[in-house]
N, C-alpha and C positions, 0 to 999 in steps of 0.2 A: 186672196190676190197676192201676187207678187211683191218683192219690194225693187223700184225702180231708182236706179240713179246714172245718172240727173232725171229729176221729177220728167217725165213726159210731156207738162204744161211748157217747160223749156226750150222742145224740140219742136220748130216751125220749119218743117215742109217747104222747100223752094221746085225741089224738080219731080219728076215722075217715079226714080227711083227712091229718092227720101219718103215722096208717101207711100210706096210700099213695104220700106221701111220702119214707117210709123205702124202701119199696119202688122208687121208682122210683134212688131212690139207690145202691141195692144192686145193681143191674139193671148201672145206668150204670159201678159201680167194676166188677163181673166182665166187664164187658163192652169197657171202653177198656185201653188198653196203660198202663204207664207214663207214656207221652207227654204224658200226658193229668194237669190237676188239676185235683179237682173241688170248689168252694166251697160251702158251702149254710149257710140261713136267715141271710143277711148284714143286720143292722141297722144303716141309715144313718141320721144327726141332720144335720138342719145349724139352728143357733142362728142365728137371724135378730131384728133388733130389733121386724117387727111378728109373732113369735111364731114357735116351734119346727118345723123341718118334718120328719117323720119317715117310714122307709117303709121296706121290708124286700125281699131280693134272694131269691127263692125258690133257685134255683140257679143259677150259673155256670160253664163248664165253660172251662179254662184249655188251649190247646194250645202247644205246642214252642216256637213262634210269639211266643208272646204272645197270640195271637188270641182273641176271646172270644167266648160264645153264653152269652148270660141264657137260660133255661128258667124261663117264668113257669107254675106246676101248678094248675089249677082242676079239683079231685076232684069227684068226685059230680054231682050234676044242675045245670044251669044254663037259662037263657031266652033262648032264641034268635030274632032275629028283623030286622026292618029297622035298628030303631031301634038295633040295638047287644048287647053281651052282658051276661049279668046275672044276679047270685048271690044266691042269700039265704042269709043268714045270721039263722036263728029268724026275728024279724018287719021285720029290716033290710034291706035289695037295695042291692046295690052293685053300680054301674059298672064293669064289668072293665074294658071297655078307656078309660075315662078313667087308671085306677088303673094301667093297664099299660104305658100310653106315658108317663107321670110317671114311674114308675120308669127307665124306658129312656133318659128324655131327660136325667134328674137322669144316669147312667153316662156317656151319650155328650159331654154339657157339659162333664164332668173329664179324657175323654178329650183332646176339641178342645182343653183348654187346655194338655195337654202337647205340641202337634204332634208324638202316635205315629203311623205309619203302619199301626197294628194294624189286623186287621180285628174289626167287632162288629158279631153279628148276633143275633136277638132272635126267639123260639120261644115260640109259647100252647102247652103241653102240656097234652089234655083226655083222659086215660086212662081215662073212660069215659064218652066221648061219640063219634060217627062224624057225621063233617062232609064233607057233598059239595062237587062245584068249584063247584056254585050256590048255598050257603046264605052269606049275606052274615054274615058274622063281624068286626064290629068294624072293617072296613078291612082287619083284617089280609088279606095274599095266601094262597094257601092254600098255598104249598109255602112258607110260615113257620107252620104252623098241624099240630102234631103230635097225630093224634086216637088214639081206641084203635083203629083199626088200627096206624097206624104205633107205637105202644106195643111190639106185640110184638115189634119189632126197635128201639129206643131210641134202643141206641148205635151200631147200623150208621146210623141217620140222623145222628147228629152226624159220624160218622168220612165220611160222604159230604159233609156241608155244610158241616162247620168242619176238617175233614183234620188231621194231624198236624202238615201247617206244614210250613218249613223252620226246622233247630232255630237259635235266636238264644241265646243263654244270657243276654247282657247285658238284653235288652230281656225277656225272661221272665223276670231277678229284679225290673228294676223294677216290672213289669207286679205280678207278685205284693207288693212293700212297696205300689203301690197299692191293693189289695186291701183290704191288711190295715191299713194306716193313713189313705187319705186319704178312706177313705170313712169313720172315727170308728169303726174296729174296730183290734182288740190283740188280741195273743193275752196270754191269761189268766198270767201266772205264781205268783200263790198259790195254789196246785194242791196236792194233797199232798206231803209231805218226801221227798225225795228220788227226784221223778220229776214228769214235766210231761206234764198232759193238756192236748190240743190244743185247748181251748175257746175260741170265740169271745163277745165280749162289746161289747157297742154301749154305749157311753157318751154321754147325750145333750146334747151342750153342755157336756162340762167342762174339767177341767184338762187333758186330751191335747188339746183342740180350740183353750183359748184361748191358753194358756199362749206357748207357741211363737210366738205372734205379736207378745207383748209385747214394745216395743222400751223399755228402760230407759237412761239418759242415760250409768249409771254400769258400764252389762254385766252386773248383780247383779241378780237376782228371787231372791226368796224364796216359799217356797210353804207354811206354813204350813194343814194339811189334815187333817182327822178321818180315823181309821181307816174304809177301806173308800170314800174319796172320788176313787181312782185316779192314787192320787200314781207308783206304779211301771210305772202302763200309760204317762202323762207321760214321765217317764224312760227307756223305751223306745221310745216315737214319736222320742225328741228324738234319742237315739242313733242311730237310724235316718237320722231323717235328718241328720244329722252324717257316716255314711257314704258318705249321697249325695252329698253335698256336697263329700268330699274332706277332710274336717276328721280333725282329733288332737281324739279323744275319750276322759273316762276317769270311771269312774260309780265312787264310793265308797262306800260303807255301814259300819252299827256291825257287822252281822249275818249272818255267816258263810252259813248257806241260805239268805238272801234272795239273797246275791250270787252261788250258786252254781246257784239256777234262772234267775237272770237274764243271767248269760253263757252258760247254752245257749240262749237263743234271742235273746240279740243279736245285733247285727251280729260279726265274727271280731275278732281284732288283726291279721290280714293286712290287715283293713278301717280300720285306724285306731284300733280304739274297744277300751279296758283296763276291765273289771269285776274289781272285788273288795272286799275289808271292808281297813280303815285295816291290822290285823294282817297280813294280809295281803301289802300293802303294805308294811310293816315288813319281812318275815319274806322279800321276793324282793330287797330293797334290802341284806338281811345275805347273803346268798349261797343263800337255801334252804336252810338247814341240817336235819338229818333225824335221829327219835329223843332220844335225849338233850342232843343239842345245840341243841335250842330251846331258849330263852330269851327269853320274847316279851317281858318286862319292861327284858331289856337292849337287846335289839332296839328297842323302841318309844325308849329313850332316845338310840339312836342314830341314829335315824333323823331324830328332833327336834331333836338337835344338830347335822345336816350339812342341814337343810332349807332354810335362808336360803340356801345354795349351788348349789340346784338350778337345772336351766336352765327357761328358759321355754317350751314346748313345748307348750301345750294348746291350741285351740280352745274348746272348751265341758272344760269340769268341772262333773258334775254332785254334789252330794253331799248323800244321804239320810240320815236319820235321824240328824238332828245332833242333837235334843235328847239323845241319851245319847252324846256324842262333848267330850269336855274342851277347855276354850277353845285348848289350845295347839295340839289335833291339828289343828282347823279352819285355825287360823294358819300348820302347816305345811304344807299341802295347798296355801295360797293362792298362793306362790312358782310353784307349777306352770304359770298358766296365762300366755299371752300378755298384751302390755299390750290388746291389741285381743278378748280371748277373752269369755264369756260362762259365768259364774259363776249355776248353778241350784243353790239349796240350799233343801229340803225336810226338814221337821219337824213334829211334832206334841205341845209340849207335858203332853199329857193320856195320851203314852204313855211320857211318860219313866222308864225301872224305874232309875234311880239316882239318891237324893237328893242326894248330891255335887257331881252336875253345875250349874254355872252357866249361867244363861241367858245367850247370846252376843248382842249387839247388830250388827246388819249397819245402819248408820244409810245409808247409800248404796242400800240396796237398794227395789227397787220391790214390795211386800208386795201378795202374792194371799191368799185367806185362803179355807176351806170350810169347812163346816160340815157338809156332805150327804155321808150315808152311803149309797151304791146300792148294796153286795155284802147286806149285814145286813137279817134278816128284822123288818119295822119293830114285835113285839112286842118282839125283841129290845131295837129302839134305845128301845123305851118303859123296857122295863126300865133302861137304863142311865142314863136323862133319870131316873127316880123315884129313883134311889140317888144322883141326883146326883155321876156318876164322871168328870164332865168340868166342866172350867171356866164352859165354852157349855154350850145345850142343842144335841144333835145332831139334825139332821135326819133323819127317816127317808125317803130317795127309792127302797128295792128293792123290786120288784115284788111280791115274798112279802110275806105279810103272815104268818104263819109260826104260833107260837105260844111260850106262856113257857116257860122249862128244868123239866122234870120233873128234881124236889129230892128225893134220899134224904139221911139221914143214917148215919155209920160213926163207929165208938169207936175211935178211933188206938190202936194197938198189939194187936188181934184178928183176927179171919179178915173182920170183919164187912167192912173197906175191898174185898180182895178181891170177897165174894159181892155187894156194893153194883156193883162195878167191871164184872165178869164180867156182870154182869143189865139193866147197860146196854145194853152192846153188844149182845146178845139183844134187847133194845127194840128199839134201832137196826133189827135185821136184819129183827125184826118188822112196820117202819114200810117195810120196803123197800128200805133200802137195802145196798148190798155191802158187804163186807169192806174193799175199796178206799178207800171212800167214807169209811171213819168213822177218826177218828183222837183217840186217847186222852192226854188232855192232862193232866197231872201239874203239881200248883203246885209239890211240893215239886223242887230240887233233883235232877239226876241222881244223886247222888252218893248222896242221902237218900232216895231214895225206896223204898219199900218193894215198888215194881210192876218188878223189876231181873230177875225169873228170866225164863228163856227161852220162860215158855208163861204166857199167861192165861186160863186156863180150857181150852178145846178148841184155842185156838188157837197156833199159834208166835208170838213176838213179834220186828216189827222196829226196833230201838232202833240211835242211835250210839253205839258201844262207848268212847267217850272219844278213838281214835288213828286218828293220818292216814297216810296213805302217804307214799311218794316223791315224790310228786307235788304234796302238800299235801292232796290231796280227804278228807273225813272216811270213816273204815269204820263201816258197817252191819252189822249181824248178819241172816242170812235169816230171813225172816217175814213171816205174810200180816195180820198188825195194827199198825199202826203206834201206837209209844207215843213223845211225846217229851216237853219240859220248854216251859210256857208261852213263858219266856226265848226258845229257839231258836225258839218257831215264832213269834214275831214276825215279821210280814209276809208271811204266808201264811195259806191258808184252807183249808177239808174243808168238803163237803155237811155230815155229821154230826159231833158233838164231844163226848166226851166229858170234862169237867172234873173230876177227881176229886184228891184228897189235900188238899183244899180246906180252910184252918184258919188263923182270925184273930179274934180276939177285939173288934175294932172296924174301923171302917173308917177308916184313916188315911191320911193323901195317897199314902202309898205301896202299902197295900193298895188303891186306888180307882186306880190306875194299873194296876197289876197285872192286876187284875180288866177294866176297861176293855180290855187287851190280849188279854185272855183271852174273854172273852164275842165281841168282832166278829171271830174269826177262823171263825165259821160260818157258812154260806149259806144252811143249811136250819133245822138242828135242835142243840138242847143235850141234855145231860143232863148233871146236876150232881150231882155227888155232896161233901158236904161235913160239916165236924164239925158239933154242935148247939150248940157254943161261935160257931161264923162263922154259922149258920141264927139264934140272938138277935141277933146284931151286925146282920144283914140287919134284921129286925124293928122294933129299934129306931129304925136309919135310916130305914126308911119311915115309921114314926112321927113323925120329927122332920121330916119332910114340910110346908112350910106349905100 
């Protein structure tokens, strides 16, 4: 079978044309070897100063080679004739083949500017249309013009027109970081905890597009960026290409899972480039010690006192999530990189969960700033602009327009938290979505929280048990719900979310941080479940609304 990205599990079918879509997709993965990978619904931006240009890849089919074949899919009826080919859509007609060779030439453009010697060839698939050698079709030649006959055999036409190649491995992984980055795609890492689904996501003009190109006098950008603004899709473009390039790369974080889906689908250490959280880092620099011989408090102090001795070894250092990182750890990090290296440090402020921490001043640095939220469903971000949980107002830029969290209330210390908890999730599965999909977020503490046993309701639960292996990775307990603690899922997201154990008597900087962190980690949907002590503290706030 083929190798598909984004996994297939990913792509739900809304209209008539997407499930032929799926279909043909499905076709193509049982039908090609390994040899073979297949891209689909690739959304490309490119930010122009007289205005945005945007356009989408129906499918690509990746061989041994590197080679490519775009498969442009026009389902259902279309108007054929002299003048050209032509879709409608309800009362609109659209130009295929204007729309078709714009897509092709935007591909072959970024080809020519690499001097690959790939080849790239370019296929109208019309699975339910039959096209003779006489009907004038857009220009296109007919043996590029795959109709419903050639349908019923799909992938034997691709395995006869674009072949398996001779296999290249070097030029087949660039071919693929192409793919996936320089056409303003990422693969997704706030996926759920403790596993990564292969989503792809088109960011239209933002920080993965500008960022990298800013040259700063001093080596130093700062990025500064509301949750859900693509600060981590950034830091993996940038790693990326840091690989390419040959460069000593090393991405640090406050946050234990954010660093641990992000070193599966970086680049290796074979490649140059170190992921991991500052503890981390501490904890390989004391020997790995295992069991009872952590001591990440002595550990951290030692590290900090041999840090002005370290060598200079870095390229790019990138370091995320400083706002909750103490001015000294910053400082010790900084020794690492070359005089010549390039220093990215990204922050947010509005999600800092420790009031302790001091704002760091980088005066050298060249300040990016966002405000736009693309993951969050924009009732969401209304919601969070009316409680006023961020300093700015945040911009709502995703495409859902979503709806507000369905709010019960629970009596702390009764069954009431459970059956409120368990009746979510039933909601959730109501509205559609899977078990996978949904993930149950706890304000209080691991330690406190009352949702600790092995099953919620019908279901097993999957929690971190508190201990790490030999290795360092944290242990899971098996189960098909995921439950974790606001804290840890910092920097990640789920379709569905369940907030629950929710309790504060007002909204104070810390609780409106909190909370802020907690609400943008969904894409789709909330459900909130919360005390009738934190539901008046809401009340009031909106009240105090000018």
């Amino acid at each position: 079978m083929a190798k598909l990205i984004p996994d297939l599990a990913t792509f739900r079918p809304m209209t008539a044309g997407e499930h032929t879509e799926r279909d043909i997709l499905q076709q193509l993965d049982r039908g090609l070897s390994d040899d073979y990978t297949i891209f689909h619904h690739l959304h490309w931006a490119n930010a122009r100063p007289q205005g945005d240009q945007h356009g989408e890849l129906d499918m690509v089919v990746m061989n041994r080679a590197g080679d490519l074949a775009i498969l442009e899919v026009k389902a259902g009826e279309l108007d054929m004739g002299p003048e050209g080919l032509f879709k409608r859509y309800g009362t609109k007609v659209k130009d295929v083949g204007h729309q078709l060779q714009r897509q092709f030439n935007k591909l072959q453009e970024r080809i020519r500017e690499r001097n690959w010697t790939i080849r790239l060839q370019h296929f109208l698939v019309l699975p339910h249309k039959r096209v003779s050698d006489e009907d004038a079709t857009i220009g296109f030649p007919r043996e590029r013009v795959i109709d419903a006959n050639d349908c019923e055999d799909l992938a034997g036409v691709i395995r006869r027109q674009l072949s398996m190649g001779v296999d290249d491995e070097g030029m087949r992984q660039q071919v693929l970081r192409f793919m996936l980055d320089q056409l303003g795609l990422q693969l997704d890492v706030t996926a759920l905890s403790g596993r990564l689904e292969c989503q792809v996501r088109a960011l239209s003009g933002g920080l993965a597009t500008w960022v990298p190109r800013i040259s700063a006098p001093s080596g130093i950008v700062r990025v500064q960026a509301t949750a859900g603004s693509g600060k981590t899709q950034l830091a993996l473009g940038m790693l990326r290409q840091a690989a390419e390039q040959g460069w000593r790369a090393e991405y640090v974080c406050f946050n234990r899972p954010l660093a641990d889906h992000l070193r599966q689908i970086a680049p290796a250490a074979q490649e140059g480039v170190q992921v991991r959280t500052f503890h981390q880092l501490c904890w390989e620099h004391a020997g790995k010690p295992y069991g009872d011989a952590i001591d990440l408090a002595a550990m951290t102090e030692t590290y900090l006192a041999g840090a002005p001795q370290q060598t200079a070894s870095l390229d790019l250092l990138i370091i995320d999530e400083m706002q909750d990182m103490p001015v000294e750890w910053v400082q010790a990090l900084l020794p690492k990189l070359k005089a010549s290296g390039r220093l990215c440090v990204m922050d947010d402020p509005d999600q800092c969960l420790y009031p302790d921490r001091e704002p760091i001043d980088l005066p050298e640095a060249v300040v990016v700033t966002s405000h736009e939220n693309h993951r969050s469903p924009r009732k969401l971000v209304e919601l969070v602009n009316l409680l006023q949980l961020t300093n700015e107002p945040v911009q709502a830029c995703g495409p859902l327009a979503g709806q507000l969290p369905g709010l019960q209330t629970y009596q702390p210390g009764d069954r009431s938290l459970l059956k409120a908890t368990v009746a979510a999730v039933e909601r959730c599965l109501g509205q559609g979505f899977a078990l996978e999909d949904i993930v149950v977020l706890t304000w209080r503490g691991r330690e406190r929280s009352e949702l600790h046993s092995e099953t919620l309701g019908p279901w097993s639960t999957r929690r971190f048990d508190g201990s790490y292996d030999a290795q360092g990775r944290p242990c899971w307990t098996d189960g098909v719900l995921s439950i974790d603690t606001v804290r840890r899922f910092k920097g990640q997201a789920a379709k569905a979310l369940i907030l629950t154990e929710c309790h504060f008597e007002a909204l104070t900087p810390e609780v409106k941080a909190l909370l802020f962190v907690a609400l943008t980690r969904a894409r789709m949907h909330v459900e909130w479940i919360l005390t009738e002590a934190a539901e008046q503290a809401l009340s009031l706030a909106m009240q105090d609304v000018p």
